[in-house]
N, C-alpha and C positions, 0 to 999 in steps of 0.2 A: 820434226824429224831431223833433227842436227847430229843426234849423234850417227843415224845412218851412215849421213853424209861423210862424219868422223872417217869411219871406219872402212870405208869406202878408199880413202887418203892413203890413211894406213896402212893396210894390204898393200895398193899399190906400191906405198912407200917399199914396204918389205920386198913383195915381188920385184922392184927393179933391184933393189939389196941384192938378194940372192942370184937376179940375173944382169949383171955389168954388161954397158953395152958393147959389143966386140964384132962389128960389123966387116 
């Protein structure tokens, strides 16, 4: 199950993309 893992990354990756952190 690697590519779960993949994809898992990914999202993430994207989701912090779209939210910069701005605390």
């Amino acid at each position: 199950m690697a590519r779960e893992e993949k994809t898992r990354m990914e999202i993430f990756r994207e989701f912090r993309k779209g939210r910069p952190n701005r605390e």
